[in-house]
C-alpha positions as CSV (number, residue, x, y, z in Angstrom):
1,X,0.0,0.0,0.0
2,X,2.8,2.6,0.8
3,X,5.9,2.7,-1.6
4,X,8.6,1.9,0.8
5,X,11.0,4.6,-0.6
6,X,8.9,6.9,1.2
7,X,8.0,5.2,4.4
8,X,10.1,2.7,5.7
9,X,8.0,-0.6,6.4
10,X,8.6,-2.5,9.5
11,X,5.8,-4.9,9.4
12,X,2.4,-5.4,7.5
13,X,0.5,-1.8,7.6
14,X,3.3,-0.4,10.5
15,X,5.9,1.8,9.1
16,X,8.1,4.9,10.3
17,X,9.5,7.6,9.1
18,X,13.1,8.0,10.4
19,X,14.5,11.6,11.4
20,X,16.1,12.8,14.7
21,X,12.9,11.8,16.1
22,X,11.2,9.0,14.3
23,X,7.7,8.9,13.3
24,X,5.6,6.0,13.9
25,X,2.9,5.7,10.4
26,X,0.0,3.3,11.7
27,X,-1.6,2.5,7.9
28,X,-5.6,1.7,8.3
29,X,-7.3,1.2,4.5
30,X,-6.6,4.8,3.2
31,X,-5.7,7.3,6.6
32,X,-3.1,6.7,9.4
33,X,-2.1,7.2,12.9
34,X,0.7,8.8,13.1
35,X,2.8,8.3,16.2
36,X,4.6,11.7,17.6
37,X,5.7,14.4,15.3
38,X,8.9,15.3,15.4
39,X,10.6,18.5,16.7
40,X,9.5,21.8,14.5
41,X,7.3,22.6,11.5
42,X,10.0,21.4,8.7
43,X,9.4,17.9,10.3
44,X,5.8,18.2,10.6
45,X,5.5,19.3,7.2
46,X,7.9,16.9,5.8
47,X,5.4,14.0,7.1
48,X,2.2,15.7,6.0
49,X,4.5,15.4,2.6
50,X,5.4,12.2,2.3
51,X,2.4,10.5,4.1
52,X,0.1,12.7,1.2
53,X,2.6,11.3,-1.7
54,X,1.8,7.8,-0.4
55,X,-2.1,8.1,-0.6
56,X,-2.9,8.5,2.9
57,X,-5.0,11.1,5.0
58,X,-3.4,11.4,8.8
59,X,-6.9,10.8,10.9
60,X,-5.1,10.8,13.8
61,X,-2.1,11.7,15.7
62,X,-0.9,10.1,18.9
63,X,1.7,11.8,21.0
64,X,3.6,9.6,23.6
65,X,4.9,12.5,25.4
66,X,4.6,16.6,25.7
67,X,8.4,16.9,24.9
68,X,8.8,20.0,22.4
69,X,10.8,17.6,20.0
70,X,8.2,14.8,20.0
71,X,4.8,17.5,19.3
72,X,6.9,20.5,17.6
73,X,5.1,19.1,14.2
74,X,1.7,19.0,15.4
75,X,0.6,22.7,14.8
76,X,1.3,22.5,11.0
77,X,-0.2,18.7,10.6
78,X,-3.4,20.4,13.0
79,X,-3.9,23.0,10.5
80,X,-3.0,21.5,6.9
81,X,-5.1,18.2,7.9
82,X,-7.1,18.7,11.1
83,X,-6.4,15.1,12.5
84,X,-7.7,14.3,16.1
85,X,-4.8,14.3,18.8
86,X,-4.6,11.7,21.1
87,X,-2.1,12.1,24.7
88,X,-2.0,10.4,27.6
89,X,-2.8,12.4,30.6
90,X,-0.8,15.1,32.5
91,X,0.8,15.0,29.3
92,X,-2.0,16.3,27.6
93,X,-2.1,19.1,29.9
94,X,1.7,20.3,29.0
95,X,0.5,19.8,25.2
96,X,-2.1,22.1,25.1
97,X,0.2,24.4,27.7
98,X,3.7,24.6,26.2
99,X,4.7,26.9,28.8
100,X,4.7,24.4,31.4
101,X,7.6,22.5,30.2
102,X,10.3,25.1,30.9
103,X,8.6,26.5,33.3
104,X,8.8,23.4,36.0
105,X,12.2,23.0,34.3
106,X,13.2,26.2,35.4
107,X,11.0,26.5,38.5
108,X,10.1,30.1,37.8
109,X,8.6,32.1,34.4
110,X,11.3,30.9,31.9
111,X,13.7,33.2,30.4
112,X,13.3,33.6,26.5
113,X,16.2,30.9,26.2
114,X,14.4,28.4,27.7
115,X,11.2,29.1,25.5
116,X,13.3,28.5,21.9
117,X,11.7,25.6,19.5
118,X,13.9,23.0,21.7
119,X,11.7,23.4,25.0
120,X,8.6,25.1,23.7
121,X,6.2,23.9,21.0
122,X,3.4,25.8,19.9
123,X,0.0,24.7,22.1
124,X,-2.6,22.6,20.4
125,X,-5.5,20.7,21.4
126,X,-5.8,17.3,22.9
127,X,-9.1,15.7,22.1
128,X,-8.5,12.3,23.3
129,X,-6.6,10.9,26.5
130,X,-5.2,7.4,26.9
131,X,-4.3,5.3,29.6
132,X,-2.1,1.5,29.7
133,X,-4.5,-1.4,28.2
134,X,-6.4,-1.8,24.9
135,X,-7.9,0.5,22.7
136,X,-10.6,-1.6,20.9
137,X,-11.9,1.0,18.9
138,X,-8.1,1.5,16.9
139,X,-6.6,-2.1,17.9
140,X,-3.9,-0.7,19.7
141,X,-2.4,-1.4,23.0
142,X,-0.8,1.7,25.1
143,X,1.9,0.8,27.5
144,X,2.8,3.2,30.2
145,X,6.5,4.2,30.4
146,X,7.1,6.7,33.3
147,X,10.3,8.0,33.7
148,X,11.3,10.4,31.2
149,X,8.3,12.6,31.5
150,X,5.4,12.4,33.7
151,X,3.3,9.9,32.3
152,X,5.1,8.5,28.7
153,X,3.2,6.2,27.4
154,X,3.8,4.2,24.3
155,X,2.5,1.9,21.4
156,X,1.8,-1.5,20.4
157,X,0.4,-2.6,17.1
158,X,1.0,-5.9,15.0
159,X,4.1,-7.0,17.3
160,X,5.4,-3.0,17.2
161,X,6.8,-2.2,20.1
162,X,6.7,1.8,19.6
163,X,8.6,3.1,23.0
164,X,9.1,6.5,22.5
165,X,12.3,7.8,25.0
166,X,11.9,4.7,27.8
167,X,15.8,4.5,26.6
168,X,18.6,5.9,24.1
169,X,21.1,4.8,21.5
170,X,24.5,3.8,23.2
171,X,25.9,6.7,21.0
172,X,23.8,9.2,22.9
173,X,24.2,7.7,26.1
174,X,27.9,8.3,25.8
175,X,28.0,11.8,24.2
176,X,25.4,13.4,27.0
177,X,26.4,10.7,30.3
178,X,23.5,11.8,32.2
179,X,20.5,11.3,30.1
180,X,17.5,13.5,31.2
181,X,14.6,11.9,33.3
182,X,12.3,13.3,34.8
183,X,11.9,10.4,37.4
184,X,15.0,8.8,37.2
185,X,13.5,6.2,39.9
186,X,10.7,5.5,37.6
187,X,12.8,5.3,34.3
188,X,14.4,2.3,35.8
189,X,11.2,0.6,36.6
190,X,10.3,1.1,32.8
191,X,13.8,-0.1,31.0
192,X,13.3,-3.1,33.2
193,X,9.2,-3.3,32.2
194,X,10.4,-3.4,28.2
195,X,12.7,-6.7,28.7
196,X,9.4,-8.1,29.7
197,X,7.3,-7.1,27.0
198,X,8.0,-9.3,24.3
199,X,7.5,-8.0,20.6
200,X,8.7,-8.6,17.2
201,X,10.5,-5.4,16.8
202,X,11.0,-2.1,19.4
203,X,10.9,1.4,17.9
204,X,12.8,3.9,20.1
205,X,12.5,7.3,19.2
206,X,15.9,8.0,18.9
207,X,17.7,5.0,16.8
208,X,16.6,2.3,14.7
209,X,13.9,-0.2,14.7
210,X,15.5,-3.4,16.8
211,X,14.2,-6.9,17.5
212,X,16.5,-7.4,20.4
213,X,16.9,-4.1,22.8
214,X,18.1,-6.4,26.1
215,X,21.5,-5.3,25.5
216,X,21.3,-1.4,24.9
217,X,18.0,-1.4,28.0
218,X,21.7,-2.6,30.5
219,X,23.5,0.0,29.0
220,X,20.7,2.1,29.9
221,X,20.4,0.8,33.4
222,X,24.6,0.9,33.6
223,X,24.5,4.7,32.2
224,X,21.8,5.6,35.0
225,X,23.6,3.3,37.5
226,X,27.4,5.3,36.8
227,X,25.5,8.6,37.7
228,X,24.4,7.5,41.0
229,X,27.5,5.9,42.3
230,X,29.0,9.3,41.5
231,X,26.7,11.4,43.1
232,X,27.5,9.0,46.3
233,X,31.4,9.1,46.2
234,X,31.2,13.0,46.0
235,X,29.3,13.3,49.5
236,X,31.5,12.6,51.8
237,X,30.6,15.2,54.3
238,X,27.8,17.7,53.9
239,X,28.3,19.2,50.3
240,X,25.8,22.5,48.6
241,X,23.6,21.5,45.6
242,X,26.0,23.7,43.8
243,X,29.1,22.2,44.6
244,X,27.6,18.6,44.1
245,X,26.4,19.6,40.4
246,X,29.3,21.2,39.5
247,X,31.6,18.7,40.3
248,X,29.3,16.3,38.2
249,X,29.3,18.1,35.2
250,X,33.0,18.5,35.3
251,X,33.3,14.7,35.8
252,X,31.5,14.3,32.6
253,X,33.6,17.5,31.3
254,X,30.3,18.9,30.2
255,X,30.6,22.5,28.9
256,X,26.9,23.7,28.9
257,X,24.8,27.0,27.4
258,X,22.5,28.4,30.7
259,X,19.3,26.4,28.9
260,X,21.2,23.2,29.1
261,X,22.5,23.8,32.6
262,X,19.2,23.7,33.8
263,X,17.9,20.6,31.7
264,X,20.7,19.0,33.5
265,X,20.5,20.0,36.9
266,X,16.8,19.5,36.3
267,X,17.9,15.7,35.4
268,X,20.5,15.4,38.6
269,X,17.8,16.8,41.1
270,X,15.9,13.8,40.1
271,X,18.8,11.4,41.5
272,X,18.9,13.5,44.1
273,X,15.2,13.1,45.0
274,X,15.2,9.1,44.1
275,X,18.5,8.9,47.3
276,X,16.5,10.8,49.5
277,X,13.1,8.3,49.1
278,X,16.1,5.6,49.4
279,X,17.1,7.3,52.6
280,X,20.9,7.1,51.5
281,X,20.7,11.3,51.3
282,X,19.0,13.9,53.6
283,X,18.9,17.7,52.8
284,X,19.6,20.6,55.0
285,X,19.9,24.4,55.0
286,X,22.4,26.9,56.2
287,X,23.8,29.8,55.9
288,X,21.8,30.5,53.0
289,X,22.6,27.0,50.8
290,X,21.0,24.1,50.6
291,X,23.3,20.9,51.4
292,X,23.2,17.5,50.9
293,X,24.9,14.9,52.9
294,X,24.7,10.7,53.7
295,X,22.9,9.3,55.9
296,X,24.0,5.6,55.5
């Protein structure tokens, strides 16, 4: 039904269309569902492109996540096509209200660096909310994947596993070291959820399809697991949030534009949050910083 030239096929009527983010193409009869939608409008109007070239209408557009470069093509597709949007919740909610992203980011109104095409997308609507089981109606299954963003969720269809950013290439993982997560407690419980869902292929968004992800989900869990054991060996006494970060980032000889400091101390507070619920860390205040030190 679709020339493969254009979309690349994966199985049956499941295809995807590869970029820096790729884009799931769910083919039923003559429309489609497509899954996430890239980062800007270039992407979003390079898929309403070649998805038009192949025949097909886009009915529908399911977002896994409200990350800018997962819904930055949705604006353009919304008003060349009008397809229905479909999020799960909370999700939904940062969709519809861009802001939000670099605003709990940030923890304050964002500076205009922070609202740039990389952390903002433009808002549209969400007519349609999913949660983890079966949708009947479309003959999909949605899999929740916390971790990376309040509540990721992604998709199954015909044995493909689409799972959004529950993990990353090994490239990226050794270019950035500390991977963003927005629960990095969570994001572990999900890597570990995808070894036990068993499919024909797995779609991240972020590399190619794969039928075996076992190995790059440990180097995943190993990446997350490296961060940790380093944010432990540098408390040795009471140390500031400052200090602690700092020397992170130098471990990782990370040079960093403000926006990207705070995407990654944004990242490393989540550690620092998942030590405390572990009781390993406690938190104090003095003499106006806040420290951090170990409790066992």
């Amino acid at each position: 039904m679709c020339p493969v030239r254009e979309l690349k096929k994966i199985v049956g009527d499941v295809y995807y269309i590869p970029g820096r983010t790729n884009v799931g193409v769910i083919v039923r009869d003559d429309w489609c569902i497509v899954v996430d939608t890239g980062l800007d409008e270039d992407h979003g109007r390079k898929i309403i492109n070649i998805i038009g070239d192949s025949g097909l209408r886009i009915k529908l557009i399911l977002n896994t996540h409200s990350h800018a470069d997962h819904i930055g093509g949705n604006r353009i597709i919304l008003d060349r096509v009008k397809p229905t949007i479909m999020a799960p919740s909370v999700e939904a909610y940062f969709i519809e209200n861009p802001i939000l992203e670099p605003t709990f980011m940030y923890g304050a109104h964002p500076p205009e660096g922070l609202q740039g095409k990389f952390f903002m997308a433009e808002s549209t609507p969400v007519s349609k909310t999913i949660c983890e089981g079966v949708d009947e109606e479309l003959s999909l299954r949605y899999v929740s994947l916390p971790g990376h963003s309040f509540n990721m969720h992604g998709v199954i269809v015909n044995d493909v596993f689409f799972i959004a950013d529950a993990l990353f290439p090994e490239n990226l993982v050794k270019k950035f070291g500390i991977i963003y997560h927005f629960n990095v407690k969570e994001a572990v419980k999900t890597l570990k959820k995808l070894g036990e869902v068993s499919c024909r292929f797995y779609v991240p968004s972020h590399s190619e399809p794969s039928s075996d992800i076992n190995r790059i989900v440990n180097v995943n869990l190993e990446a997350i697991d490296k961060v940790r054991k380093l944010i432990e060996e540098n408390i040795t006494s009471k140390i500031s949030l400052e200090e602690l970060f700092s020397n992170i980032l130098q471990e990782f000889k990370l040079e960093l534009s403000p926006p990207m400091y705070f995407l990654y101390s944004s990242a490393l507070k989540s550690y620092i949050s998942w030590l405390i619920d572990d009781r390993v860390l406690q938190s104090m205040f003095e003499d106006g910083k806040l420290y951090v030190y170990r409790v066992k």
